[in-house]
N, C-alpha and C positions, 0 to 999 in steps of 0.2 A: 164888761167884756173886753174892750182897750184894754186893762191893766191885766189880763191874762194875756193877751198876744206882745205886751211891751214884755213880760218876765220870760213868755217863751224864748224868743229873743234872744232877751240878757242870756239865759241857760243855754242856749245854743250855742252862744259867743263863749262862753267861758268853759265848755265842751273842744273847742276850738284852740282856746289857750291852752286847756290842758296839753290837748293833744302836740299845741307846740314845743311847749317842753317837754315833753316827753321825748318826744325827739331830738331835742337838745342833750338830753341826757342820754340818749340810748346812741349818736352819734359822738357823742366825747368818748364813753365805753367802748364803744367801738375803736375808737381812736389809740385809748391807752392800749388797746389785746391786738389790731389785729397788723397795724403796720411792720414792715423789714425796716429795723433800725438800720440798718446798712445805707437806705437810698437816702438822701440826705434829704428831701423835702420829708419824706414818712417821721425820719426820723424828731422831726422839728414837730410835725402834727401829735407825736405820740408825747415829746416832750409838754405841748402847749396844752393838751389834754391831762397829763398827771398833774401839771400846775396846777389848772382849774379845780380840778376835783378835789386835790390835797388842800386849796386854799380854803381857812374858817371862815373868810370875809363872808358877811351877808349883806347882798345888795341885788337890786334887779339884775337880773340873767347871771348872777355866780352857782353856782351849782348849787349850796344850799338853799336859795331862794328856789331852783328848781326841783329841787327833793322834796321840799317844804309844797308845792305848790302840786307834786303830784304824791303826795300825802308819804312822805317814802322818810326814813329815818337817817339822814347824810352818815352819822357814825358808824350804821350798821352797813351800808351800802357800801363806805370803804374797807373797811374789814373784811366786810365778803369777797372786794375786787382783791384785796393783797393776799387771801389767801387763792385765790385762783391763779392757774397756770395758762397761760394762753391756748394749751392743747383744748384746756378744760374749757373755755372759754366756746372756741368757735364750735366742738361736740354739742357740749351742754347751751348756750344763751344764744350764739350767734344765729341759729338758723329757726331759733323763736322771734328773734327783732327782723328777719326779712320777710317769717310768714305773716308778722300780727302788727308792722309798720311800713307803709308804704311813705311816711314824712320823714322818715330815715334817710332815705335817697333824695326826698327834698330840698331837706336840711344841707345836704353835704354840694 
């Protein structure tokens, strides 16, 4: 009976990490569509988030370790950002990441 409530646990913790990156990713996303390049902080955020996501490196907390970790396919996921337009973006995805993440706002 211990070794069922130690694995609940574990399963709950790593429900938990998912969730953290998940918002890690859904706030860099964010980052690339929705800032004004104009204001010169936004535009540093938009920049520091196309970095991350374009970079191959895999290593804890780079974007492919966070695709990877919420089962997501890093290749297909940039494709899909570079064929979107930022109209498309906040219509279609942005106001699915404020209904279905409140670690979105955490995160940031």
């Amino acid at each position: 009976m211990i070794r069922f409530f130690r694995r609940i646990r574990y399963f709950r913790g790593v429900h938990r990490e998912l969730d953290l990156w998940a918002a890690v990713l859904l706030r860099a996303i964010s980052d690339y569509f929705l800032f004004d390049v104009k204001e010169r902080r936004a535009a540093r955020f938009q920049r520091d988030a196309r970095e991350w996501i374009f970079d191959d490196r895999h290593y804890p907390g780079s974007f492919r370790f966070c695709a990877d970790i919420c089962g997501l396919n890093p290749h297909a996921v940039r494709s899909q950002l570079l064929r979107l337009n930022r109209d498309q973006f906040r219509h279609h995805l942005h106001p699915m990441m404020q209904a279905g993440s409140d670690a979105v706002a955490a995160v940031g």
